[in-house]
N, C-alpha and C positions, 0 to 999 in steps of 0.2 A: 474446556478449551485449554490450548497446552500455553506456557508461556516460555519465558525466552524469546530465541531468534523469529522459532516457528511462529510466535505472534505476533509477528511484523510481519509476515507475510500476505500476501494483499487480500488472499480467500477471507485469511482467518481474520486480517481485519477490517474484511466487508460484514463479514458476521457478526461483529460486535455492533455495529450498526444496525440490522437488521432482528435483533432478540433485544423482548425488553429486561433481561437478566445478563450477567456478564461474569466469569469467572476465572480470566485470563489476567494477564499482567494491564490489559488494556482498559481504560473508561472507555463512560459513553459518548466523549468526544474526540479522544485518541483516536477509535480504529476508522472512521470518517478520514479525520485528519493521517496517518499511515495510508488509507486508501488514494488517497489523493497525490499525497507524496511520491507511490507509485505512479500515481496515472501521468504525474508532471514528468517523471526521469523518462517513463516512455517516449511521450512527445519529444524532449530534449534528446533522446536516442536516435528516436524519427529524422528529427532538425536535422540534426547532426552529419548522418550518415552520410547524406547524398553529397555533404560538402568536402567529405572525406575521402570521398571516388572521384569524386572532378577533378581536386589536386594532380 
């Protein structure tokens, strides 16, 4: 797995999740938690959006 930026990214840290080894910048409860973190800015993108066109 690569580290840096590229292992914040949601793939790569749904896969740290998913394997019981890990070789990246990330633990085994970092890439859960980055997973998540993504799934929350999404929703808050979602939220967001529609409030931003009705203005």
């Amino acid at each position: 797995m690569s580290s840096g930026v590229a292992g914040l990214l949601p793939d790569r840290a749904g896969q740290v999740a998913l394997h019981s080894t890990w070789d990246g910048s990330l633990g085994p409860w970092d890439g859960p938690a980055v997973a998540t973190l993504w799934a929350a800015a999404a929703l808050l993108a979602g939220a967001w959006s529609p409030h931003r066109r009705d203005v």
